[in-house]
ZAKOL-509325 format. One line per field, with one value per residue (C-alpha): residue number from 1; residue in three letters; x, y, z. Coordinates in steps of 0.2 Angstrom, whole numbers. Example, Ala and Ser with C-alpha at 12.3 -4.5 7.8 and 13.67 -1.06 7.14 Angstrom:
k <- 1/2
r <- Ala/Ser
east <- 62/68
north <- -22/-5
up <- 39/36
//
This chain:
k <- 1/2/3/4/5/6/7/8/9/10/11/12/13/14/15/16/17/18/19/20/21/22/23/24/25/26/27/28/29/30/31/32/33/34/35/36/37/38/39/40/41/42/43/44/45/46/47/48/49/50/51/52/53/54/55/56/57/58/59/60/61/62/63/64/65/66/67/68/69/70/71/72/73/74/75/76/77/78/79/80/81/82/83/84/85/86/87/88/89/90/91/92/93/94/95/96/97/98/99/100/101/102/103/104/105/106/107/108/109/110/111/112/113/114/115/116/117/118/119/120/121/122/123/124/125/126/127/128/129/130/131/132/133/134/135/136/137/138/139/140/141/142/143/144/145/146/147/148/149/150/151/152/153/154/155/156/157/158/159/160/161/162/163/164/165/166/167/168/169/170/171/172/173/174/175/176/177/178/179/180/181/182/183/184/185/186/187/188/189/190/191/192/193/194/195/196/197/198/199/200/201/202/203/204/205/206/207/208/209/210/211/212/213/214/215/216/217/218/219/220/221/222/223/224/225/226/227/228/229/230/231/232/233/234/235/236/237/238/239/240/241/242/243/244/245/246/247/248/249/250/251/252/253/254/255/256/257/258/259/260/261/262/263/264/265/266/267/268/269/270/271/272/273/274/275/276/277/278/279/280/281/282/283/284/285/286/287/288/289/290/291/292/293/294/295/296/297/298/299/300/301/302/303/304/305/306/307/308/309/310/311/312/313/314/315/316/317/318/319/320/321/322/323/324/325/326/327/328/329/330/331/332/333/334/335/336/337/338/339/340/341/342/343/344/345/346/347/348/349/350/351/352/353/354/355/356/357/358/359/360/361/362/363/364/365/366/367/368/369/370/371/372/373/374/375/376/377/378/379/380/381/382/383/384/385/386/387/388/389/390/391/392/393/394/395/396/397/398/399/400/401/402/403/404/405/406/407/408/409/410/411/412/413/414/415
r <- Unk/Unk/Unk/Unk/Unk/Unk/Unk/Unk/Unk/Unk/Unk/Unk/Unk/Unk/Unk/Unk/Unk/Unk/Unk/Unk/Unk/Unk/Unk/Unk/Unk/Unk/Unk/Unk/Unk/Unk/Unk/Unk/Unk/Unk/Unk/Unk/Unk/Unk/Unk/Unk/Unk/Unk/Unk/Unk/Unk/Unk/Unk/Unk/Unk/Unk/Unk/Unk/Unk/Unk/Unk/Unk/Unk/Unk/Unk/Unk/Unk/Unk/Unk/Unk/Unk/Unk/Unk/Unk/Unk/Unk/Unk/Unk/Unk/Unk/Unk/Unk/Unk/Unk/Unk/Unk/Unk/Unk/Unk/Unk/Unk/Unk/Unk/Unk/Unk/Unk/Unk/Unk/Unk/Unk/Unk/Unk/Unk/Unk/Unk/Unk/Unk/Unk/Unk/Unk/Unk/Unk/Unk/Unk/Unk/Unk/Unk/Unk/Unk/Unk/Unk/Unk/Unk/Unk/Unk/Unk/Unk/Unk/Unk/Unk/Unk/Unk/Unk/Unk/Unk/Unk/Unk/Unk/Unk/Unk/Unk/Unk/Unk/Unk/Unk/Unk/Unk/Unk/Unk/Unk/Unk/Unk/Unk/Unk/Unk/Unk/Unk/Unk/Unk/Unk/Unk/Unk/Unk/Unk/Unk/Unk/Unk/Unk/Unk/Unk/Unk/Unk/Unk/Unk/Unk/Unk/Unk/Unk/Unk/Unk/Unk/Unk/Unk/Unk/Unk/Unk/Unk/Unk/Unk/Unk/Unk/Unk/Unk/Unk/Unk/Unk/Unk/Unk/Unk/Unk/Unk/Unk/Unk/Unk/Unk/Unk/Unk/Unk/Unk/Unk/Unk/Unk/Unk/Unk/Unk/Unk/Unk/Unk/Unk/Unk/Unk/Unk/Unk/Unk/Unk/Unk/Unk/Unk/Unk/Unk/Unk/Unk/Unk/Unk/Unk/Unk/Unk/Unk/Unk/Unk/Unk/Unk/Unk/Unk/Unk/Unk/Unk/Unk/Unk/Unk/Unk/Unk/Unk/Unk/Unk/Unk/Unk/Unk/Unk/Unk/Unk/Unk/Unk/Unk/Unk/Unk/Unk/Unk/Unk/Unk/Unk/Unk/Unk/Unk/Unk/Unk/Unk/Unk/Unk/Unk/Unk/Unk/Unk/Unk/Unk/Unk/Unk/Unk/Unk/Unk/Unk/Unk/Unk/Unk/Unk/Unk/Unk/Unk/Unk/Unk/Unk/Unk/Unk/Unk/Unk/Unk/Unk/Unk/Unk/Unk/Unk/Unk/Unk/Unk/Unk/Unk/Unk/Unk/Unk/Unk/Unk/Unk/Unk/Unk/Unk/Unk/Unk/Unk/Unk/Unk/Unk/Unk/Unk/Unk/Unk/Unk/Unk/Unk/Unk/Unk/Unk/Unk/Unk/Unk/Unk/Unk/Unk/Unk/Unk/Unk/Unk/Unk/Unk/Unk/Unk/Unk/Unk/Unk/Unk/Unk/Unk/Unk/Unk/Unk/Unk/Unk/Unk/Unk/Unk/Unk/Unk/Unk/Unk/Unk/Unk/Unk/Unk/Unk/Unk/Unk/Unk/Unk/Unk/Unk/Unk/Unk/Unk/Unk/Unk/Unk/Unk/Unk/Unk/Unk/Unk/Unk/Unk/Unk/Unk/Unk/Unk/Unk/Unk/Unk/Unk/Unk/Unk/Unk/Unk/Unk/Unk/Unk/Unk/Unk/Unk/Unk/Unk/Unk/Unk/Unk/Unk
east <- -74/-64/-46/-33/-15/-8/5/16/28/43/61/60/54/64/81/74/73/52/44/31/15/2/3/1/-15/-24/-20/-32/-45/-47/-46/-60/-72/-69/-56/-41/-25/-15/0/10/22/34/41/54/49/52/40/43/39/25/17/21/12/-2/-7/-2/-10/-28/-27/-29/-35/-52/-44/-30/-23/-10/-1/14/19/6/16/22/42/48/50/32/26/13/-2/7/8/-10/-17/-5/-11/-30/-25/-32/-28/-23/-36/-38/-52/-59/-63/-45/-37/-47/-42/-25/-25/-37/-24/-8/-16/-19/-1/4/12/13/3/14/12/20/6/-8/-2/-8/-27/-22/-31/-35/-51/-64/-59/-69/-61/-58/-56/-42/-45/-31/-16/-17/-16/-31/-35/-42/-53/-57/-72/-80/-89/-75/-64/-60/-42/-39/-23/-18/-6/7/7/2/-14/-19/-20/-27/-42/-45/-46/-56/-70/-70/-62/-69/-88/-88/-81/-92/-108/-101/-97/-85/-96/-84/-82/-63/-59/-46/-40/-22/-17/-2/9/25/38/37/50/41/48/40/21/23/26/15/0/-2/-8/-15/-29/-37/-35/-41/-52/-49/-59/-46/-29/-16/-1/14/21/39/44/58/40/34/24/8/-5/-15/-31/-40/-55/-65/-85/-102/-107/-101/-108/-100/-83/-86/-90/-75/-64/-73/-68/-50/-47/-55/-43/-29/-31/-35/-16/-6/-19/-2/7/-7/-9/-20/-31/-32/-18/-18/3/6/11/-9/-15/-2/-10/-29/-23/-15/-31/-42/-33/-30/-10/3/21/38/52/70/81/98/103/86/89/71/60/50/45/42/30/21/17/11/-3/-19/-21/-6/-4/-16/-4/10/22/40/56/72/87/102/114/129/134/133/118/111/117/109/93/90/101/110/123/141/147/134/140/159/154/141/142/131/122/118/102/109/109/92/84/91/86/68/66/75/62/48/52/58/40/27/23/14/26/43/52/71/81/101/112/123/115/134/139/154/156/153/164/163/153/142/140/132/113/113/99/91/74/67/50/47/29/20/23/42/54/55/72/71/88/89/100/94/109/102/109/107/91/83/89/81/65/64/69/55/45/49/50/31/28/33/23/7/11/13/-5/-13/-4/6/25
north <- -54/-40/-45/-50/-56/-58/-72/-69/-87/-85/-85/-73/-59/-63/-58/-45/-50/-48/-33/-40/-31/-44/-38/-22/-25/-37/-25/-10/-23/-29/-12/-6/-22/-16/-28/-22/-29/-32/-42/-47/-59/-65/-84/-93/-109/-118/-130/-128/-109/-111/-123/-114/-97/-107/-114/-97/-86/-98/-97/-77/-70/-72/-70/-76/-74/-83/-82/-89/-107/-112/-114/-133/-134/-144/-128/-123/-133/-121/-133/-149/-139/-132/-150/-157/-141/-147/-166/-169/-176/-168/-174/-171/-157/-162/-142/-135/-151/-143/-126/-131/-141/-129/-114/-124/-132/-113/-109/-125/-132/-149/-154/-163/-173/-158/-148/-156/-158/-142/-149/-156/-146/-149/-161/-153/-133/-122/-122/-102/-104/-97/-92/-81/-95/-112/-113/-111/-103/-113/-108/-115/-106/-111/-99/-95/-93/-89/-96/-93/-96/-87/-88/-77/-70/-51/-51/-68/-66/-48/-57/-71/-57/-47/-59/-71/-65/-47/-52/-69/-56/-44/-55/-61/-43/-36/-26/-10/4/7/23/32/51/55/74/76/90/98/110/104/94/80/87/105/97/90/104/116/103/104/92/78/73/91/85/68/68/50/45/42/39/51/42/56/47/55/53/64/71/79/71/63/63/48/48/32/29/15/18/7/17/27/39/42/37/52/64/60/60/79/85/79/84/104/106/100/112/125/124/117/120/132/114/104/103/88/78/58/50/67/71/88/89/86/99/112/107/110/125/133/127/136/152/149/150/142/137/133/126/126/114/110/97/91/85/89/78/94/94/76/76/89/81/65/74/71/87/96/103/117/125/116/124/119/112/117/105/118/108/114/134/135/129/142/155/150/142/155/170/169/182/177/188/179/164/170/180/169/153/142/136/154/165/172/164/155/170/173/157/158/176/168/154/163/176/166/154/168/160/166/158/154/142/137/126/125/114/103/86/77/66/75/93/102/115/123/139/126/112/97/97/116/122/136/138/153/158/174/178/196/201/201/184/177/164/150/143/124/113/94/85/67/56/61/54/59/76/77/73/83/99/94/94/111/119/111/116/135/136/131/144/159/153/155/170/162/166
up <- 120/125/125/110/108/91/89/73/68/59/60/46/56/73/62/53/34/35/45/55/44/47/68/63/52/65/78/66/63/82/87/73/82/100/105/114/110/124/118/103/103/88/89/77/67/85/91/111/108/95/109/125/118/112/131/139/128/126/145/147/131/124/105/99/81/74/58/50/48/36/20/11/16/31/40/41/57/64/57/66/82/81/78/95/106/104/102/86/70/53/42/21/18/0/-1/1/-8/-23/-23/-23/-37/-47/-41/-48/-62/-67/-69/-76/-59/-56/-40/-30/-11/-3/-10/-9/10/13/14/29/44/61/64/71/65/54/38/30/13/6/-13/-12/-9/-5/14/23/36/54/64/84/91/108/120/131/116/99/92/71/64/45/33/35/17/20/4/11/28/27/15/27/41/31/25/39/56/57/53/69/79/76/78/96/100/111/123/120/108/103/94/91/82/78/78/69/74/67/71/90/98/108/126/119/115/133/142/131/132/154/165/156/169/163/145/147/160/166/148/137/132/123/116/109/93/87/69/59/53/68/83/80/95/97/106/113/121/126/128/129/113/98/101/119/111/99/111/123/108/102/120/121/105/108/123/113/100/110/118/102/88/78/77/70/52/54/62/54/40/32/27/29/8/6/18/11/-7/2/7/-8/-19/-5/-8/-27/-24/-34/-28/-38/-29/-27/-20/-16/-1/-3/-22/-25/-11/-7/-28/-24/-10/-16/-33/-24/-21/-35/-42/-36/-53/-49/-39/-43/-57/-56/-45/-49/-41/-41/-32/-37/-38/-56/-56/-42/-54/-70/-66/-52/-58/-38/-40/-39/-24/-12/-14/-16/0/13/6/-4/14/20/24/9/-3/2/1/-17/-22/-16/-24/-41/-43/-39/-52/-65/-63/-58/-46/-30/-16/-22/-9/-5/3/6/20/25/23/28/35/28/22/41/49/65/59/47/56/48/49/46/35/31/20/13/8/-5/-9/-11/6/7/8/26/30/44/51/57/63/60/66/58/44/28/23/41/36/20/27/44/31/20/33/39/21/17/36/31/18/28/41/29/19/36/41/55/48
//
């Protein structure tokens, strides 16, 4: 079994009021097994759709996973439609009819015929138990194919797929290793990593796939290959991820799910550093990101939120005449402000930042999305301009990123 498509019913998710999670967790799961997924598909609570993926997906995928639909209200069909796709009956499974009652017995719910309906399953299916909720999950496994449909509650599907799905599918075996090893890079416009990373057939070597993910964060670098073995997966993944660094390796701050807020807390640890913060348009998400760390206060001492002048000049003793002079968003006056906490905490590394988050407040010499972000530690105070010309929340996050981004440069001696 080699190939997947993940089917995901509800009108819920086709107009936006749910975001389509459960794909994205069958997809990690498949992947993990080595079965590629080749298509995802959402459908609305219509039973001409629901029907018309079922035959064309059965035809051409050796898995398909379905969820959605399962739930007790008129507009929950996906268990009518499964039992018409394999012409069978809906019969009572004497199992599932008492979990239901036992679960709404427990909370002191009546059971009622529209619950103990949702025994019903399709004759002739493996029943997965679900003693997280009360629909089950169904199961329809022959040797050309293997068709499971789930609830589409997010902890309920993701324990059915956990404790049932996963281990059949590993016991029939996919034949193929999938693996995969995400870069994250910063600082790099997409376009930039590109050009700086060559010809990719050098790179990949006709073994593996590089996928270049953008985010207000940075770009992450997903690599992908598809081997007999781990141990072949691993090595291809080693030697695309060598060449890689060896062109961009000053844009990587890491290799997995690491956030950059985590490595800049391995490196200040490493170096026995401590940092104190200052913020204005940032309104102290650089304080925050680096406090979701476990154990930042080892480095950690203290963020100051100075957003208006007044408070630049008594939290951080900025003198009057700068901002009279440059500006509150100036090179200036960010440099003041980074000296100011850093003397007033002790700290080792005292950081700043100062812009124009908008959508208002822009002129034509300060344009909306102008930042700058200083640094002061022992050898001198350094002062990067940007100009992030997103929405305000976008804004804060790409100057977080490049403040956190900063710091991580300076520790290594890179800024």
């Amino acid at each position: 079994m080699k190939t997947a498509a993940i089917l995901t019913i509800g009108d819920e998710i086709l107009i936006g009021q749910v975001t389509n999670t459960n794909a994205a967790f069958i997809g990690q799961k498949l992947s993990e097994v080595g079965i590629e997924v080749v298509r995802t598909l959402v459908v609305g609570d219509n039973e001409a759709e629901i029907m018309h993926a079922f035959r064309e997906y059965e035809k051409e995928f050796d898995v398909v996973l379905v969820t959605g639909g399962l739930g007790p209200t008129h507009d929950d069909i996906t268990k009518k439609v499964v039992a018409d796709f394999f012409n069978v009956r809906l019969v009572t499974d004497d199992s599932v009819l008492a979990n239901v009652r036992d679960r709404l017995s427990k909370r002191n719910i009546a059971v009622r015929k529209v619950n103990e309906d949702q025994a019903l399953v399709p004759e002739g299916c493996t029943v997965l138990m679900n003693h997280w909720g009360t629909a089950p999950g169904m199961l329809f496994e022959r040797e050309e194919g293997f068709f499971a449909v789930m609830p589409g509650v997010p902890h309920e599907m993701q324990n059915i797929m956990t404790e049932y799905i996963v281990p059949r599918l590993k016991q029939k075996g996919a034949g193929q290793v999938i693996k995969h090893r995400v870069l994250k890079t910063t600082g790099i416009a997409e376009s930039s990593l590109f050009e700086l990373l060559g010809d990719m057939d050098s790179i990949l070597g006709g073994k593996a796939k590089l996928a270049f993910l953008p985010s207000q964060f940075g770009v992450r670098l997903r690599i992908t290959v598809k081997a007999g073995t781990e141990t072949e997966a691993d090595s291809v993944i080693a030697d695309v991820e060598s060449k890689i660094r060896s062109r961009a390796e000053k844009y990587i701050y890491s290799g997995g799910e690491v956030d950059i807020e985590e490595t800049v807390g391995r490196l200040l640890k490493q170096k026995n550093l401590t940092i104190a913060v200052a913020e204005s348009c940032t309104g102290g998400l650089i304080s925050h990101r680096l406090t979701n760390v476990s154990g930042s206060s080892a480095y950690y001492n203290r963020g100051v939120v100075s957003y208006s002048n007044e408070a630049k000049m008594e939290l951080l003793g900025v003198p009057a005449d700068l901002l009279d002079h440059f500006g509150a968003v100036s090179e200036e006056v960010a440099r003041s402000m980074a000296e100011g906490i850093r003397r007033i905490s002790k700290t080792d590394i005292g950081v700043a930042v100062t812009g124009i988050a908008g959508p208002t407040g822009g002129t034509p010499e300060k344009p909306v999305g102008l930042v700058f972000i200083a640094l002061s530690d022992s050898g001198g105070t350094i002062v990067r301009k940007h100009i992030f010309p997103d929405e305000r929340l976008r804004f804060k996050d790409r100057t977080s990123q490049a403040a956190l981004e900063l710091v991580r440069r300076r520790v290594l001696g890179l800024a």
